[in-house]
C-alpha positions in Angstrom: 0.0 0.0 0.0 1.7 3.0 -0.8 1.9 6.0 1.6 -1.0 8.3 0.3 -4.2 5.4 0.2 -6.8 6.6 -2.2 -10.1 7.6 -0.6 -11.5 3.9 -2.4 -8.5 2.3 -0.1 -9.2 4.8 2.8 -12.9 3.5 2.5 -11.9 0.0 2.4 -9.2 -0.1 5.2 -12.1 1.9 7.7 -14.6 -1.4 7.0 -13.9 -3.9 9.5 -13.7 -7.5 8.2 -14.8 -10.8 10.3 -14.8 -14.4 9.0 -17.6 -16.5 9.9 -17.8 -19.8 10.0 -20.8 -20.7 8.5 -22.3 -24.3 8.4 -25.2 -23.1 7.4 -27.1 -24.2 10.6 -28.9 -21.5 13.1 -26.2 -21.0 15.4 -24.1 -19.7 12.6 -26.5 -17.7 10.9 -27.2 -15.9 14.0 -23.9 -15.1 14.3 -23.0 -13.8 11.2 -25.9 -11.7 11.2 -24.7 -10.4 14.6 -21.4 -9.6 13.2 -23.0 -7.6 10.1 -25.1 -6.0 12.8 -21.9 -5.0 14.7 -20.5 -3.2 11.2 -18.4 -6.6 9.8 -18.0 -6.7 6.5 -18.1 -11.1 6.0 -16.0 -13.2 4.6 -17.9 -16.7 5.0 -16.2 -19.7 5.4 -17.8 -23.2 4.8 -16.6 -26.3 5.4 -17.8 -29.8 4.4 -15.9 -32.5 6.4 -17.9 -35.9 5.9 -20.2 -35.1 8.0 -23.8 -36.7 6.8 -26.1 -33.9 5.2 -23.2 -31.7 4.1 -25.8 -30.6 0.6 -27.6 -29.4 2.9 -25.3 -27.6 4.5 -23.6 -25.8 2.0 -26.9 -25.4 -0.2 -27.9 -23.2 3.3 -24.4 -21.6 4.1 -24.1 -20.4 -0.1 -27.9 -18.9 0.5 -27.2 -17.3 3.7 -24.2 -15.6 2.5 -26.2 -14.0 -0.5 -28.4 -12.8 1.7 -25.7 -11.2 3.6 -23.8 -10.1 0.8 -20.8 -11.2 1.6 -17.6 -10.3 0.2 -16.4 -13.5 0.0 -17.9 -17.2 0.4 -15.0 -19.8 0.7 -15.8 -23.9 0.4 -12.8 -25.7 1.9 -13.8 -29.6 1.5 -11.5 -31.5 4.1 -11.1 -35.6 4.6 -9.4 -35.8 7.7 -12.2 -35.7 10.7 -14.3 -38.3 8.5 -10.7 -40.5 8.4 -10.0 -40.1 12.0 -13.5 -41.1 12.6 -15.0 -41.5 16.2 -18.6 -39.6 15.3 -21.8 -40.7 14.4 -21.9 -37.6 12.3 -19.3 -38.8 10.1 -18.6 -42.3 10.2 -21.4 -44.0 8.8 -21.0 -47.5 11.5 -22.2 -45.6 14.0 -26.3 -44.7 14.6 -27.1 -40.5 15.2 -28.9 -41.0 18.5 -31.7 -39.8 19.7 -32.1 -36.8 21.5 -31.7 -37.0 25.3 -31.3 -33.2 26.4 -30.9 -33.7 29.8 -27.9 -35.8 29.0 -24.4 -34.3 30.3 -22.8 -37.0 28.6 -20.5 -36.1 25.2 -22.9 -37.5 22.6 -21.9 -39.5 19.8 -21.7 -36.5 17.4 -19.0 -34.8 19.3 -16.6 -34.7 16.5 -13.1 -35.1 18.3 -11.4 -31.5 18.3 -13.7 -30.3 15.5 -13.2 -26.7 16.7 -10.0 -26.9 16.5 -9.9 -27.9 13.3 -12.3 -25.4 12.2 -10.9 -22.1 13.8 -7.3 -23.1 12.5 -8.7 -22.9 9.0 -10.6 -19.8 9.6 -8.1 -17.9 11.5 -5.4 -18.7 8.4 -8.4 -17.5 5.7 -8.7 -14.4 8.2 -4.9 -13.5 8.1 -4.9 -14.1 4.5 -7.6 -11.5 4.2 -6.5 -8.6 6.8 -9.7 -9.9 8.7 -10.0 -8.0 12.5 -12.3 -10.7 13.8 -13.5 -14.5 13.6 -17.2 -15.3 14.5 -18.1 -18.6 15.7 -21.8 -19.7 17.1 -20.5 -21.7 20.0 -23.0 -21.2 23.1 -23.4 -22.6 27.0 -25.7 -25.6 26.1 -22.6 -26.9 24.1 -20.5 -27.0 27.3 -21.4 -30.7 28.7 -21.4 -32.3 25.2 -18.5 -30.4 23.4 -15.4 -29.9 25.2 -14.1 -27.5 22.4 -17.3 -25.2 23.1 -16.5 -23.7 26.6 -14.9 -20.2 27.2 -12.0 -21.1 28.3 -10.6 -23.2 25.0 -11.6 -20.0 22.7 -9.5 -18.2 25.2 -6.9 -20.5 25.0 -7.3 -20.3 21.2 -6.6 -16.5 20.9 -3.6 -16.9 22.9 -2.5 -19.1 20.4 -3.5 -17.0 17.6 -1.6 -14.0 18.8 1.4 -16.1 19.3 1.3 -17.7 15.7 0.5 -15.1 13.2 2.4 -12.5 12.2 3.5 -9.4 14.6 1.1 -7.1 13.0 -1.3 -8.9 13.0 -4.6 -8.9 15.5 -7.2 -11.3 15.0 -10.5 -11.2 17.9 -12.0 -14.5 18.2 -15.5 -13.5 18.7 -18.2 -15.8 20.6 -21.1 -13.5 21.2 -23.4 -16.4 22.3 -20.8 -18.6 24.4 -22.6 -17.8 27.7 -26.2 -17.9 26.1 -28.8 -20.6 25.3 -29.8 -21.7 22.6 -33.2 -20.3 23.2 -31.6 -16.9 23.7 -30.1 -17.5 20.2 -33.3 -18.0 18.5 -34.7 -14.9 19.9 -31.5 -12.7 18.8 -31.9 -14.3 15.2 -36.0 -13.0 15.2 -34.9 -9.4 16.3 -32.3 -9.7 13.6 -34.4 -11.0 11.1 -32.2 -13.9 9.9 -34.0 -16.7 7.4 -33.9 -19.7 9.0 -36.1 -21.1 6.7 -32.3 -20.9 4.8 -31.0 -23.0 7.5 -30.6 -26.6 8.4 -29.7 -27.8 12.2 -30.6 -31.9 11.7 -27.5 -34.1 11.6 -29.7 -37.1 10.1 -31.5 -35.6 6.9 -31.3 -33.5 4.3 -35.0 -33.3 3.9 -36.7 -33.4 5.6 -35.2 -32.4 9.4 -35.8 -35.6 11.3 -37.4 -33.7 14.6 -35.7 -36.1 17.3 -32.0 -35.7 17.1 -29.9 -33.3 19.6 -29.7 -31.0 16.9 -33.1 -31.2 16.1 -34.5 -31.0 19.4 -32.5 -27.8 20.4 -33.5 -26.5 17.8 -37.4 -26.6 17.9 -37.3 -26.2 22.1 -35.8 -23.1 21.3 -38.4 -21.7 18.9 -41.0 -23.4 21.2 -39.7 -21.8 24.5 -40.0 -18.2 22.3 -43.7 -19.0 20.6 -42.4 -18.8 17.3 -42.6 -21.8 14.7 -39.6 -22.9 12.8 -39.7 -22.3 9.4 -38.4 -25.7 8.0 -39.5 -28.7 7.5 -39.7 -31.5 9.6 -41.0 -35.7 9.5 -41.8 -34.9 13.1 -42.5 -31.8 15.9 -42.2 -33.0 19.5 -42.9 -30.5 21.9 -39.7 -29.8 23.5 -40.9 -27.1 26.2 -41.5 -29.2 29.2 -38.2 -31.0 29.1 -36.4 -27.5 29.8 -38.2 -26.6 32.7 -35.3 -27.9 34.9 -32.7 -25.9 33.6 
């Protein structure tokens, strides 16, 4: 860049820039429509990883970044997490169980290190990009299932950003909804006015949702517990409500 920026660069440099991982599921919409709110330009990142209604996915995560306008929508397709194996989201021997929302066990989706995985990717599209920020839809109900969803590993994981990027550089990892529920996700998204009817939660289907995974049932307790119906399609609705009345 040379010493006098013309006013297009001057423009351009004052826009902030945030990657998103987008899966094209709620959580990440919600998010990247929080960023936009917050004045990020995006820079979408999708990635397909084996995992069993990855169409789906990406048909969602291509639709919500139109809607966004993003400046950029990057597909990175990786083998490895299907290879190591270990999830029922991924490795087709094992069954996608049933939901059980009181459960603090890890379920058999937890993809081992996913995040990991995920954030290394993004933060290295982010640095390639002069990006200030990276947006991620983690929140507290992942906590008991998903080690790589509490506060303290994104912490750790813009330590070790900031120690292995370049000197100038300064990238955020952002969690806006790490200490919220899901249900306080849905109602963010309806204030926000983000299409879910362009998104897809259900780790089973690709149409239509199944209605009785985990993903599926966080889902539709959340839209229950706010009086709002889901947009998408499902084989079946449980009610959800009265199973979060412990919490």
């Amino acid at each position: 860049m040379t010493d006098t920026p013309s006013d297009s660069a001057t423009d351009e440099s004052t826009t902030d820039r945030a990657v998103v991982l987008l899966s094209g599921g709620m959580d990440s919409a919600t998010v990247a429509y929080e960023a936009r709110e917050r004045g990020y330009e995006i820079y979408a990142l999708h990635t397909s990883y084996g995992q069993r209604t990855e169409d789906r996915e990406l048909e969602c995560a291509r639709r919500l970044a139109d809607e966004l306008d993003a400046a950029d929508f990057l597909r990175i397709e990786t083998g490895h997490l299907a290879a190591i194996g270990a999830s029922s989201l991924t490795d087709d021997e094992l069954a996608v169980e049933d939901a059980d929302i009181e459960s603090d066990e890890i379920p058999s989706s937890y993809v081992p290190f996913r995040n990991a995985n995920l954030l290394a990717m993004a933060v290295s599209y982010a640095e390639a990009n002069d990006c200030d920020a990276v947006f991620m839809g983690a929140h507290s109900e992942d906590f008991s299932g998903y080690p790589d969803c509490r506060p303290a590993f994104f912490e750790a994981f813009e330590q070790v950003v900031d120690v292995g990027t370049k000197p100038e550089t300064e990238i955020a990892i952002e969690v806006p909804f790490v200490e919220h529920s899901k249900t306080d996700i849905a109602a963010r998204g309806v204030e926000l006015e983000v299409p879910y009817e362009h998104t897809w939660s259900c780790y089973r289907e690709n149409e239509p949702a199944c209605g009785t995974c985990d993903a599926c049932a966080f889902r539709l307790q959340a839209f229950q517990r706010i009086g709002v119906r889901d947009p998408i399609e499902y084989a079946e609705r449980p009610s959800y409500v009265d199973d979060y009345s412990s919490h």
